[in-house]
VMD Tcl script that draws the C-alpha trace (Angstrom):
set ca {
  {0.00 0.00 0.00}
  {0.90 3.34 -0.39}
  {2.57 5.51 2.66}
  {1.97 8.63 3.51}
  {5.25 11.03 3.58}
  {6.99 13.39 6.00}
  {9.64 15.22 5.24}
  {11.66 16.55 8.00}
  {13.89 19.41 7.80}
  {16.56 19.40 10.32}
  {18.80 16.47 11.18}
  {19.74 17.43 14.80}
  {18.48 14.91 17.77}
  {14.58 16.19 17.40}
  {14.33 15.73 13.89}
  {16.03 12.41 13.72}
  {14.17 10.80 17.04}
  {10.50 12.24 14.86}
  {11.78 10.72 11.81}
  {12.60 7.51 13.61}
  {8.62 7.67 15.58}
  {7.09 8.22 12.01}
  {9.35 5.48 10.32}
  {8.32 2.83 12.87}
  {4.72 4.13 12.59}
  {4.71 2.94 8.72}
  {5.58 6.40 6.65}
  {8.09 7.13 4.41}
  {10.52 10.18 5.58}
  {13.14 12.21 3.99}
  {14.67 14.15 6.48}
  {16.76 17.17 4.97}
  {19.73 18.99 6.72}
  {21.87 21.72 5.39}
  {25.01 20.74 6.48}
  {27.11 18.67 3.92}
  {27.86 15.74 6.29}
  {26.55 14.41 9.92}
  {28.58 16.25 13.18}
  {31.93 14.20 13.87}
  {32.57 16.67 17.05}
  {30.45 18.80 19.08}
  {29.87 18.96 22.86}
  {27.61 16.33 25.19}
  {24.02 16.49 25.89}
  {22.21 14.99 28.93}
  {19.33 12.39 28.89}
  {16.90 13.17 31.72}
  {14.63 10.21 33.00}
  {11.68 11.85 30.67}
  {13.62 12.03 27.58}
  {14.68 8.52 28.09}
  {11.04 7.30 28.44}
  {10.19 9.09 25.77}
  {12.79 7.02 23.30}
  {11.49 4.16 25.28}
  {8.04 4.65 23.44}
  {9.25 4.65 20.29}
  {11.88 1.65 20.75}
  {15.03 3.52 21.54}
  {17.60 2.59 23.82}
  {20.41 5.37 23.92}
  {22.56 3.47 26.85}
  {22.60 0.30 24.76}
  {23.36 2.27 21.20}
  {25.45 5.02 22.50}
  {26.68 3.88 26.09}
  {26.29 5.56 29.60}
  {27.78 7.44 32.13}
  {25.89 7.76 35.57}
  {27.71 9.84 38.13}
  {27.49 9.10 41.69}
  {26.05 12.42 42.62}
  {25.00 15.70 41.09}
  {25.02 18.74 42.29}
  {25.97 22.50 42.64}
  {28.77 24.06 44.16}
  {30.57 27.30 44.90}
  {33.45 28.72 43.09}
  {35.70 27.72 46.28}
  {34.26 24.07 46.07}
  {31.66 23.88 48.64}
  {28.48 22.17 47.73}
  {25.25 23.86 48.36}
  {22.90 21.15 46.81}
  {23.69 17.26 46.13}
  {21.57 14.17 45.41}
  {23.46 10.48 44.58}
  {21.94 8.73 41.32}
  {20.72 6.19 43.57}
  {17.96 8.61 45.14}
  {17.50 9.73 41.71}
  {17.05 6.21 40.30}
  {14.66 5.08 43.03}
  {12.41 8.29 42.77}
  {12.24 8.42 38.63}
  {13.08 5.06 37.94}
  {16.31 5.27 36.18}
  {19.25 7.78 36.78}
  {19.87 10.77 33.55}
  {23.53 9.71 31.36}
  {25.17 11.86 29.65}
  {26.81 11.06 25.66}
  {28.44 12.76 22.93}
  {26.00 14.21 21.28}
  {27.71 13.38 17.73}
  {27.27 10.09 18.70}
  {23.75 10.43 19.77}
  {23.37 11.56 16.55}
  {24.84 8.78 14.79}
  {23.20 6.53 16.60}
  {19.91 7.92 15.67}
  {20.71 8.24 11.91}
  {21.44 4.50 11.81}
  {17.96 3.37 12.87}
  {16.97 5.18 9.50}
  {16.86 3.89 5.93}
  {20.25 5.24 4.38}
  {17.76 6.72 1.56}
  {15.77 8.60 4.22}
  {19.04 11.12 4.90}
  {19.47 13.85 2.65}
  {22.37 15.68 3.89}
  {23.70 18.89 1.82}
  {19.79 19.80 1.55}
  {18.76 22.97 3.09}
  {14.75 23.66 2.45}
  {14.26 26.87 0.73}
  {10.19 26.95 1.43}
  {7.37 24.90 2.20}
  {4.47 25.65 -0.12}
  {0.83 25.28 0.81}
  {1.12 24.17 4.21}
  {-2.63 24.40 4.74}
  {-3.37 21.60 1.83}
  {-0.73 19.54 0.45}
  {2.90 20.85 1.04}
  {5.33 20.88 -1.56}
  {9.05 21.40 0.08}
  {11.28 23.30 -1.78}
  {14.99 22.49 -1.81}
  {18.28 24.02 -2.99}
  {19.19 20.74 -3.63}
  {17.19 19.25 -6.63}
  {13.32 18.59 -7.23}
  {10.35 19.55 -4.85}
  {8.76 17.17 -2.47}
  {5.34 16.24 -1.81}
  {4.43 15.64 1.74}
  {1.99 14.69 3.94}
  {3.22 16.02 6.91}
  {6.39 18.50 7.35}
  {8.34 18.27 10.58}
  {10.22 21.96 10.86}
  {13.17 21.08 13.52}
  {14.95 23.70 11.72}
  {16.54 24.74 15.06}
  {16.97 27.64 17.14}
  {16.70 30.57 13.91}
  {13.96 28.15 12.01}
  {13.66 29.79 8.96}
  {10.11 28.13 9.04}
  {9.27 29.79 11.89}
  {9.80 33.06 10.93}
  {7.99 32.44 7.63}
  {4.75 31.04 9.01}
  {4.49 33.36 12.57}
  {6.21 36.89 10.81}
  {4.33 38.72 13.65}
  {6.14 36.40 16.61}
  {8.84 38.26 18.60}
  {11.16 35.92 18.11}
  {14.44 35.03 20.12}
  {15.57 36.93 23.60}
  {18.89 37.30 23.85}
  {19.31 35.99 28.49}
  {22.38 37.94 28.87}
  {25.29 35.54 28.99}
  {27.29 33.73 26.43}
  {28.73 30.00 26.69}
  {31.54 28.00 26.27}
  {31.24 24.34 25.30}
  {33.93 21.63 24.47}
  {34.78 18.22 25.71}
  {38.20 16.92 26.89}
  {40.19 13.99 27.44}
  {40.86 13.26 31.32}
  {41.37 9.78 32.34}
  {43.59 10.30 35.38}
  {41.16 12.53 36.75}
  {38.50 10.17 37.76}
  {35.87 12.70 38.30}
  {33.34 11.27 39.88}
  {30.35 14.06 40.41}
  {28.13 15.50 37.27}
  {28.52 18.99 38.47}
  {27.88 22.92 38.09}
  {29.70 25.55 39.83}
  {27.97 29.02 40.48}
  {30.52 32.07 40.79}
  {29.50 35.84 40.37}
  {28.15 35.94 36.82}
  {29.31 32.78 36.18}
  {29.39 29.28 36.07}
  {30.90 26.42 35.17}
  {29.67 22.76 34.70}
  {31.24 19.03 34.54}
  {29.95 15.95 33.23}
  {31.56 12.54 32.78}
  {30.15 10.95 29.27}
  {29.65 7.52 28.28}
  {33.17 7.20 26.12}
  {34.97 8.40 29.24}
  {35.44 11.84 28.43}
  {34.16 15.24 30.24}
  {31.57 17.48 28.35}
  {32.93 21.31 30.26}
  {30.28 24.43 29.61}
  {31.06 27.43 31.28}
  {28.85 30.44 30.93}
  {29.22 34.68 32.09}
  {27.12 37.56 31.78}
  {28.45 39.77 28.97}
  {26.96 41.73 26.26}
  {25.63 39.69 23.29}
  {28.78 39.45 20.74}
  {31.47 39.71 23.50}
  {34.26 37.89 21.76}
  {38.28 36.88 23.15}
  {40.70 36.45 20.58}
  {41.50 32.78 22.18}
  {38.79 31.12 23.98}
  {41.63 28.97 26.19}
  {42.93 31.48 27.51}
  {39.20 33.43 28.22}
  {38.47 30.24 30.25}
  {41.66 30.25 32.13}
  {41.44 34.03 32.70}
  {37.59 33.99 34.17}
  {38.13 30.44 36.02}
  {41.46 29.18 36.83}
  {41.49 30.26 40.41}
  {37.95 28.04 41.12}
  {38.12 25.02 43.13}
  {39.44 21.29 41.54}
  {39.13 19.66 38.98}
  {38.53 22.89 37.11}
  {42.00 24.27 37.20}
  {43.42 20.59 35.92}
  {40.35 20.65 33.14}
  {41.35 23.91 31.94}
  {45.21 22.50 31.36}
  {43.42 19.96 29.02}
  {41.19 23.10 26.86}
  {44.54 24.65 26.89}
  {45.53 21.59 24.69}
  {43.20 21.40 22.07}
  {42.52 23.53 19.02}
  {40.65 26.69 19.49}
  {38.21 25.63 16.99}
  {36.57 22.87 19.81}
  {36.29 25.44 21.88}
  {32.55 26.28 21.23}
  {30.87 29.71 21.60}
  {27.35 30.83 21.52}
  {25.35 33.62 23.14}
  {22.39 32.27 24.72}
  {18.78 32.73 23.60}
  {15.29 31.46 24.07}
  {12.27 32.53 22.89}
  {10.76 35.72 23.48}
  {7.20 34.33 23.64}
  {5.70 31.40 23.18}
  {4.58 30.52 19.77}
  {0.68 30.72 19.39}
  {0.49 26.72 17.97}
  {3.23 24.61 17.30}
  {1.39 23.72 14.05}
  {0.04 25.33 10.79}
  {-1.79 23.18 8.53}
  {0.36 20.41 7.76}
  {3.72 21.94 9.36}
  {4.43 20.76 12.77}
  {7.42 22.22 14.84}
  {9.43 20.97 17.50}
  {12.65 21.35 19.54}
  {14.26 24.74 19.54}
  {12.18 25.73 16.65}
  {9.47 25.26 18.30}
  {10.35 26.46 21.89}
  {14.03 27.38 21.81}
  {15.28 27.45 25.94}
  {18.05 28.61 28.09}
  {20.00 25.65 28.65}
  {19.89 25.80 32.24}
  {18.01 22.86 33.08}
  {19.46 20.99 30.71}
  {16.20 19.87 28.87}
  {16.57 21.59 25.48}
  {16.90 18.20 23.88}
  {15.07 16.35 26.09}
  {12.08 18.58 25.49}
  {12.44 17.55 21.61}
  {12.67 14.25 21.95}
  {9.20 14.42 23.96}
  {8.04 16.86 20.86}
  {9.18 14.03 18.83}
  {7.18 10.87 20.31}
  {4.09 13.24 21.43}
  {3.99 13.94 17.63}
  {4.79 10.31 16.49}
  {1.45 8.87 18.71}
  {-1.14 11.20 17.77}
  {-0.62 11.10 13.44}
  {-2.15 8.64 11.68}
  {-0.08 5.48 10.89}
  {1.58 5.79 7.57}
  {-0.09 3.24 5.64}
  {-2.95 4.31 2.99}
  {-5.91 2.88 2.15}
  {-7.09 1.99 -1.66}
  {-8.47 4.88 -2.26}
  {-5.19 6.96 -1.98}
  {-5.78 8.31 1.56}
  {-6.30 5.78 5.14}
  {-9.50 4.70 6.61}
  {-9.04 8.20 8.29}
  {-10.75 10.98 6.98}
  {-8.56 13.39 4.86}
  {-8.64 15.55 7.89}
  {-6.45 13.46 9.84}
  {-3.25 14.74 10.31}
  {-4.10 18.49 10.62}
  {-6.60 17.16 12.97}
  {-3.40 15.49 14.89}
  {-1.40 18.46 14.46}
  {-4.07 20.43 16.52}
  {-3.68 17.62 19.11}
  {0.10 17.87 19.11}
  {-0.49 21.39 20.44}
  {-2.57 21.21 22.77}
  {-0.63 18.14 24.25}
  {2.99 19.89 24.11}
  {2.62 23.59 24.21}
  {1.57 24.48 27.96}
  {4.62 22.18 29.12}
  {7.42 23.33 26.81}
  {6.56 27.18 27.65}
  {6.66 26.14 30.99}
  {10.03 24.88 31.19}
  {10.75 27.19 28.98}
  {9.89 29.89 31.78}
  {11.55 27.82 34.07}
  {14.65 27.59 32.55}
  {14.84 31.26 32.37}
  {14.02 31.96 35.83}
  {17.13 29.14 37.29}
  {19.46 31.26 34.70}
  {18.86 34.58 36.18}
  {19.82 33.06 39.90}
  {22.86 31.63 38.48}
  {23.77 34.57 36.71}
  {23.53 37.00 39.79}
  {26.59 39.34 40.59}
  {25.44 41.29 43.28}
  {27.42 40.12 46.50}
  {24.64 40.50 48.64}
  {22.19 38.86 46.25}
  {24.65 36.11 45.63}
  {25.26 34.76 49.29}
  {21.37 34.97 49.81}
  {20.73 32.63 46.99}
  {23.31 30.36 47.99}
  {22.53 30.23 51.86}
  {18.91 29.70 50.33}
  {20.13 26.46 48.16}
  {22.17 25.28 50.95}
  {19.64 25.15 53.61}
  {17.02 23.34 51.43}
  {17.49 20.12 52.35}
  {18.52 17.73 48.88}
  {15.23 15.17 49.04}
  {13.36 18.71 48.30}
  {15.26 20.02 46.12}
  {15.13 16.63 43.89}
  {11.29 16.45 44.46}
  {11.34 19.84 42.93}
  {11.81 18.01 39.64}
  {9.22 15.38 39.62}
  {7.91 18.10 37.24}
  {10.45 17.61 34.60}
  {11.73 14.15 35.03}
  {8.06 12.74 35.65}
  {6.39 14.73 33.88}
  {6.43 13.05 30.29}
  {3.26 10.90 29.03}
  {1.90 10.21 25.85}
  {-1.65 11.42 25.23}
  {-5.04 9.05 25.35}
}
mol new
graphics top color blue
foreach p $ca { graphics top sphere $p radius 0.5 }
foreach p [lrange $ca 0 end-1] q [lrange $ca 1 end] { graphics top cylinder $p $q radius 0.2 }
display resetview
C-alpha cells in the first residue's frame, strides 16, 4: 500500500528521534539537513529520566546504542568548592526510575541516523520553502526537485527559517544575557566522579563525565551579546582558573586542544511562546518550536518528547485503496491540533523555568549572591530533587 510522507527538515536529535517515531509508525521520511555531512565533534548532551522514556516509546535505547555514564552524585557548588545542593543517582534512580547519562551528542546523533533507511538522509539539503502548508505541502529544496508531503516536521533549530515564515508577527528570540563555552576533553587520570555545576559571580561552570569516558565542560558569564576573546583557552583560564578542583586541571586539558573545539554561543530562548506549534500540515518541534536557556538541561530532552508526542497522535503511515487511510482526509491536521494542545503548555513552561534558574545563576550582586546560595544550601537535597518530579516525571503520551 501506499505511505503517507513526512519530510523533516533538520537532522539534529529532534528531527532524527521524529523521523525515527514516524518510520516505525509505517511512513516514508526524507529528512533534509543543510550541512554537507553528519557532526563528527560537538559537545555532550544529557538524557533526563523523561527524555529517556520518551525514546522508550518509540523503541530507543540510547545506553545500549550510544553507552552511559551515571555519576554518583549531582550537584551545585561554589566557586571555592563547597556544595550547596547534592543528590546520589541512587535517590534519583529510586524516585524516577532510572538515573539521567550523559553522551556525545555526535554520537547520539549517529546513533539515531542508523535506525533510518540510508535513503531517508538527505544531507547537503537545506529547504528553501514549504508551499501550501494548509493543503498539500510541496518542500522546496536548494538541492534538486520539490517534495510532496503529507506532513512537514520543521526542527529547523533555534533561527527556524520556518518559523519566521509562518508566525512573521512572533517576537522571536531573547537574547538571556550571557554567552557560553562548550567543548569536551580527554581526562582519564582525573576520575571525576560528580556531574557537576559551579555558580561564581556571573558565572558558572559545569562538569559531566560521558559515556566514552570523556568530560563534556560548559562554562557560561554575563556579557553583552557578541562579547568575543581572541583565544577562547585562555578566556576560560582568565575567568576560572582560580575556582576550586578539577577545574584548574580541566582547563590545562582546553589549553591543549585547538581553538576551533572550543565552542561559543550567546544564549537565547524565545521571546514568547509561539501561538500553535502547528500550521496546517507543518508541525514544529525542539528549539524551533520552543528554543530554551540551557539551564536545566532539557533543550533536547524537550524535543525528543516533541518528537514521540507527535509520532502517537498522526495517523499510521499506511494508505488505504483509495489513496488516503480509513481516516478521513482531515487526519493529520486534525493530529497536528492535538500535538499542540498536548505539548505547548509544558514546553513554555520549562521554557519559563529555565529562564528563571538562569537569572539566579547569573547574579553578581554580593549580597544577592550569598542569599541565593545560603537559600540552596539550607534546602534540604530530598526537596530540592522532588522539585523536579515536574520535569523528570512529567512526560506521558496522550489518550
Amino acid at each position: 500500500m501506499p505511505k503517507r510522507h513526512a519530510v523533516v527538515v533538520g537532522a539534529g536529535i529532534g528531527g532524527l528521534t521524529a523521523a525515527i517515531a514516524l518510520h516505525r509508525r509505517g511512513w516514508h521520511v526524507t529528512v533534509c539537513e543543510r550541512a554537507p555531512e553528519p557532526p563528527t565533534t560537538g559537545a555532550g548532551i544529557g538524557l533526563a529520566p523523561n527524555a529517556l522514556r520518551a525514546l522508550d516509546t518509540i523503541g530507543v535505547d540510547a545506553a545500549r546504542a550510544v553507552g552511559s555514564a551515571v555519576p554518583t552524585t549531582m550537584g551545585v557548588r561554589r566557586s571555592d568548592g563547597q556544595w550547596l545542593t547534592r543528590s546520589t543517582t541512587a535517590d534519583m534512580a529510586a524516585r524516577y526510575g532510572m538515573p539521567p547519562i550523559a553522551v556525545p551528542r555526535p554520537a547520539l546523533t549517529a546513533a539515531l541516523a542508523a535506525a533510518l533507511p540510508s535513503e531517508a538522509l538527505r544531507y547537503g539539503t537545506a529547504v528553501t520553502a514549504v508551499d501550501d502548508a494548509a493543503g498539500r505541502p510541496t518542500v522546496r529544496t536548494a538541492a534538486g526537485p520539490a517534495l510532496p508531503a503529507d506532513l512537514v516536521v520543521a526542527a529547523d533549530g533555534i533561527h527556524s527559517p520556518l518559523r519566521r515564515a509562518y508566525f512573521p508577527a512572533h517576537p522571536g528570540l531573547h537574547y538571556v544575557g550571557e554567552t557560553a563555552w562548550r567543548t569536551v576533553v580527554d581526562a582519564p587520570d582525573l576520575r571525576i566522579p560528580a556531574m557537576s555545576e559551579t555558580w561564581g559571580r556571573g558565572e558558572r561552570f559545569g562538569v559531566t563525565p560521558l559515556s566514552d569516558g570523556r568530560y563534556y565542560l560548559y562554562a557560561t558569564a554575563v556579557v553583552p551579546a557578541g562579547t568575543r576573546s581572541a583565544d577562547p583557552r585562555a578566556e576560560l583560564r582568565r575567568r576560572f582558573g582560580s575556582w576550586h578542583d578539577p577545574i584548574p586541571a580541566l582547563l590545562d586539558r582546553v589549553g591543549r586542544l585547538d581553538p576551533a573545539d572550543v565552542l561559543q554561543n550567546d544564549l537565547y530562548d524565545l521571546a514568547a511562546p509561539l501561538p500553535r506549534l502547528h500550521h496546517g500540515r507543518i508541525a514544529w518541534l525542539g528549539d524551533a518550536a520552543h528554543a530554551m536557556a540551557p539551564n536545566l538541561g532539557q533543550g533536547g530532552c524537550q524535543a525528543i518528547e516533541d518528537a514521540a508526542v507527535l509520532a502517537h497522535l498522526l495517523p499510521a503511515g499506511e494508505r488505504g485503496e483509495g489513496g488516503d487511510s480509513t481516516d478521513s482526509t482531515d487526519s493529520v491536521p486534525a493530529a497536528l491540533a492535538a500535538y499542540t494542545a498536548a505539548r505547548r503548555d509544558r514546553t513554555d513552561a520549562v521554557r519559563v523555568r529555565a529562564r528563571r534558574v538562569g537569572r539566579l545563576g547569573a547574579l553578581r550582586n554580593p549580597l544577592a549572591v550569598a542569599a541565593r546560595d545560603l537559600a540552596v544550601r539550607v534546602t534540604p537535597a530530598r526537596l530540592a530533587l522532588r522539585g523536579m518530579d515536574d520535569l523528570f516525571n512529567g512526560f506521558r503520551l496522550p489518550g
